[in-house]
C-alpha angles and dihedrals in degrees: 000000000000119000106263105257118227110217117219127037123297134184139205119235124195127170089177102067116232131209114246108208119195111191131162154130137254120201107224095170106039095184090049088080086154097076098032098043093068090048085051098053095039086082118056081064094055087042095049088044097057090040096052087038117052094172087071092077108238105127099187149314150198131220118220120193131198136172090271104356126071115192129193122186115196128186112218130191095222143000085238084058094055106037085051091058100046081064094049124109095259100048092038090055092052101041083048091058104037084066090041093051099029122012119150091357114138094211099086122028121190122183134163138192123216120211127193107199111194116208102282108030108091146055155205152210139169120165118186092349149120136259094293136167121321080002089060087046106049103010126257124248133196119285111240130199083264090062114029092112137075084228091042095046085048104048085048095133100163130056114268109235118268114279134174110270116210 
C-alpha cells in the first residue's frame, strides 16, 4: 500500500528549534563482509528502540540506500535528546562493537553529521507529497500567501496560528 499523497504545497513551522542528524556507512571492501556485516546489522535495534520510544526524542527519519553508502537522516527534539541517547545501552553497545570488530579497518567507514537548527533558520517545502522528512516529523501545514515564498517562509518571526496539521 502506497503513503497517501497531499496535493498542493505544504510547509513545517517550528518556533522550538530541532537537531537534524545525518549518520551512515560506506562499504569500502565489499568481499570483507565480515567486518561490514556486524556494522550493517547494529542499526535495525537502535531503529526499532527510537520508534517504539518516543521519549526518547527522536521525532523521525528516513534511510537512504545506495550501491556503497547507506544514509540515514533523523529529526531530534534537542541536542540534549540526542547526545543522551548516544550515551544509552543500545547505542553504547554498538558503538562498542563496532571498535572491537572493526576498528581502524579500512573495510567499512561511518560517519554522521549533527545539526542544531534555531527557530528561524530553516525551511520547507513539499509540494504534491507525502509525509516526508522534517513534514513527517513536525506536520505540514498549508502554505498561505505569508508564506509562499523560501524568503517568506524564512523571515517567518512570529508563530503562524494554529492550524490543523495533517
Amino acid at each position: 500500500m502506497s503513503a497517501q499523497v497531499f496535493p498542493g504545497r505544504y510547509t513545517v513551522e517550528n518556533q522550538e528549534g530541532f537537531v537534524v542528524f545525518i549518520i551512515g556507512t560506506r562499504i569500502n571492501k565489499w568481499w570483507a563482509i565480515h567486518k561490514w556485516w556486524p556494522v550493517f546489522i547494529a542499526m535495525p535495534p537502535m531503529i526499532k528502540e527510537l520508534y517504539t520510544n518516543k521519549d526518547l526524542g527522536c521525532l523521525s527519519m528516513e534511510n537512504f540506500f545506495g550501491l556503497r553508502t547507506t544514509l540515514m537522516v533523523q529529526y531530534w527534539k534537542s541536542e540534549e535528546d540526542l547526545m543522551s541517547y548516544a550515551r544509552g545501552q543500545e547505542h553504547l553497545k554498538a558503538w562498542k562493537n563496532f571498535n572491537k570488530k572493526v576498528g581502524n579497518n579500512e573495510a567499512v567507514g561511518i560517519y554522521h553529521e549533527t545539526y542544531v537548527i534555531k527557530p528561524g533558520q530553516f525551511e520547507s517545502i513539499y509540494g504534491n507529497m507525502t509525509e516526508f522528512g522534517l513534514a513527517k516529523a513536525m506536520g505540514m501545514l498549508p502554505i498561505k500567501p505569508r508564506t509562499n515564498s523560501a524568503r517568506k517562509r524564512l523571515q517567518q518571526t512570529s508563530p503562524m496560528q494554529h492550524e490543523k496539521t495533517i
